[in-house]
N, C-alpha and C positions, 0 to 999 in steps of 0.2 A: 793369703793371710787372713783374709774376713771369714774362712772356712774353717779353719783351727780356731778363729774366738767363737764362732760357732761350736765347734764343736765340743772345745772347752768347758764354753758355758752350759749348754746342754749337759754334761758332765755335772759340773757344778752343782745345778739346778737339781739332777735328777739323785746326786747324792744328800743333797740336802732335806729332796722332800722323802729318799728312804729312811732316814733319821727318824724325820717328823712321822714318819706313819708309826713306824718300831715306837717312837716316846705315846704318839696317842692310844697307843693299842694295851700299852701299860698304865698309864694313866688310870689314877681313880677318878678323875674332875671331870666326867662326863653330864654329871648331873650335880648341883649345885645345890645346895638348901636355900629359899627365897625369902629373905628380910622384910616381910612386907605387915603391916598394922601391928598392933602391941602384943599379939598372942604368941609371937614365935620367941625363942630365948635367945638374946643376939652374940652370947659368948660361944655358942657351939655349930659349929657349922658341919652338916651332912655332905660327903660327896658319894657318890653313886659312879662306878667305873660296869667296865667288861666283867672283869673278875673278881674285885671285889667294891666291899663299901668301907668308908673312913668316916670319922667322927674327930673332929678339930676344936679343941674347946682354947679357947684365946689365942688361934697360932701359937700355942706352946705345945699342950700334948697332941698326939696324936696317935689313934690306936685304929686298927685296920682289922680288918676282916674278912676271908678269903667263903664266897657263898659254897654252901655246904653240899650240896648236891646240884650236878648240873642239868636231872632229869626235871628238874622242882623250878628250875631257871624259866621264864616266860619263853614263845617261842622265835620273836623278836631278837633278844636278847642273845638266843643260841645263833639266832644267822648272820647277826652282826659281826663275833665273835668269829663264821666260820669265813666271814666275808676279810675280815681284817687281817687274819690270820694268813689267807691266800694272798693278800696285796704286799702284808710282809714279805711271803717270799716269794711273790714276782716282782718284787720290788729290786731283792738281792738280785735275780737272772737279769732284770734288766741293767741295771747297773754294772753288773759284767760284763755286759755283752757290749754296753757302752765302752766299757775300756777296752774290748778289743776291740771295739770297730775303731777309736779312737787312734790305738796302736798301729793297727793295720793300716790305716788309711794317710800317718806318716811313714810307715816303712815301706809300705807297696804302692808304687800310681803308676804300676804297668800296665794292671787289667781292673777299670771300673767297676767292671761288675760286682768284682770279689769284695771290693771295698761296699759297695752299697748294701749289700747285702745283710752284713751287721750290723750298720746303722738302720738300717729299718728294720729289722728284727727290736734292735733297741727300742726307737721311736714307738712302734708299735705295741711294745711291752709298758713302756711306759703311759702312755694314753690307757691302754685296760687299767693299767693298775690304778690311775688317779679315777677313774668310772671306778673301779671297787670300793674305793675308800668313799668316794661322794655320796654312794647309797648309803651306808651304814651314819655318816655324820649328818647329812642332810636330814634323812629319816628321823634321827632322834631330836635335833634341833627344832623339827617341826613337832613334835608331839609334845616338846619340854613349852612352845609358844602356844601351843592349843592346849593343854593342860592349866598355861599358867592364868590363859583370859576365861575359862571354861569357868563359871560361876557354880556349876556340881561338884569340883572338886574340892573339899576340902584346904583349909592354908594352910593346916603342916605338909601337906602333901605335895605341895606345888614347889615346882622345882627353877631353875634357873639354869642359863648356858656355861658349862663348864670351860675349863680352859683348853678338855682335850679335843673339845669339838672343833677352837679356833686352831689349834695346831695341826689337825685334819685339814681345812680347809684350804689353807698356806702349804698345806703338801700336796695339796690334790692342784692348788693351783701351779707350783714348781713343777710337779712331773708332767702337768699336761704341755706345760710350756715345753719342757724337757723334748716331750715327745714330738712335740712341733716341729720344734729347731729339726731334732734329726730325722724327722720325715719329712720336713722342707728340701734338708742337705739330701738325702736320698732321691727325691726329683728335680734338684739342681745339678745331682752328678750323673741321673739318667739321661737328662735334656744332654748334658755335656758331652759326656760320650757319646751318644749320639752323632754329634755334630762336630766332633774331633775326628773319630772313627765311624764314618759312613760305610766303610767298604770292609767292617769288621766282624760283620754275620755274615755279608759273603765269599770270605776269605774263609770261613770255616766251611761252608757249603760246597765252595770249588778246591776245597783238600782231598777229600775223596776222588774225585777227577782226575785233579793232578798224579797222586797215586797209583791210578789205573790207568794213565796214560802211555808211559815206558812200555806195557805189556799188551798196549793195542797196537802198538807200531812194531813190536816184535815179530805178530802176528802178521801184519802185514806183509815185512819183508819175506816171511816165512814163505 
């Protein structure tokens, strides 16, 4: 029973944080226009995404803008872009592979192995994917706080932590989790097997034998 809320969860977990990466990777709120002393205008707020940039003047309008060329894009910005893009959709494989290891591992508990196997292909896919997403949001969170203390930089220039960064971070944190669970479950059903079927690797080793046994004793009486 504590193996399916496991494995549930880990489910759960891992489709929640593929949401959150898909929503941050759309997101313009990666960059924030920063409210700070009398010089900035406080009706209009700049966000700064992946793909494009927005202009919000009273949370009423809002007008977007998709960047014009993506040879002209800094070269940060292009890796970010290729980094999320790929956690996207390892994000999809692992999530699938979650539900069939989930599947699988109600409909089969003949042979261990077959079951672990997806689950940690799972587990595994999930841990890279949340490492991909933490480079690109980490990264930029850190340069948006060195920017904002950096005393060279200009104040209209200085930006703040957007909201796609926190919704990164809560996916990066679900899928690591994700991938725990089911590479925890993975060396819980190794140890298990194990120790249920000790004489399960050398049943297949003495099949060969057995097989060629009838035709040693044929010989014999021959």
């Amino acid at each position: 029973m504590a193996c399916c809320v496991l494995q549930i969860t880990g489910l759960i977990f891992g489709g929640v944080g593929m949401v959150g990466i898909l929503a941050a990777t759309v997101m313009p709120q990666w960059r924030v226009s920063a409210h700070i002393d009398g010089n900035i205008v406080v009706f209009e707020t700049i966000w700064e995404g992946l793909w494009m940039d927005c202009i919000s003047q009273l949370g009423i309008r809002l007008q977007c803008k998709f960047y014009d060329s993506v040879l002209a894009l800094p070269p940060p910005l292009e890796a970010f872009r290729a980094l999320m893009c790929i956690a996207v959709l390892l994000s999809i494989i692992s999530f699938l592979m979650a539900i069939v290891g989930v599947k699988y591992t109600h409909s089969t508990k003949e042979d261990p192995q077959d079951i672990s196997i997806f689950i940690l292909v799972a587990g595994v896919a999930f841990l890279l994917t949340g490492i991909l997403v933490l480079i690109p949001v980490s990264w930029s969170g850190g340069s948006i706080i060195h920017d904002f203390y950096d005393p060279k930089v200009p104040v209209p220039q200085k930006r703040e932590l957007g909201a796609a960064l926190y919704v990164g971070w809560v996916s990066t944190a679900l899928l690591i989790a994700a991938g725990a669970m089911y590479c925890s479950f993975w060396c819980w059903a190794d140890k298990s097997s194990k120790s249920r079927y000790p004489l399960f690797s050398q049943n297949r080793l003495h099949k060969p034998e057995l097989a060629g046994g009838p035709s040693l004793s044929v010989h014999a009486y021959v």
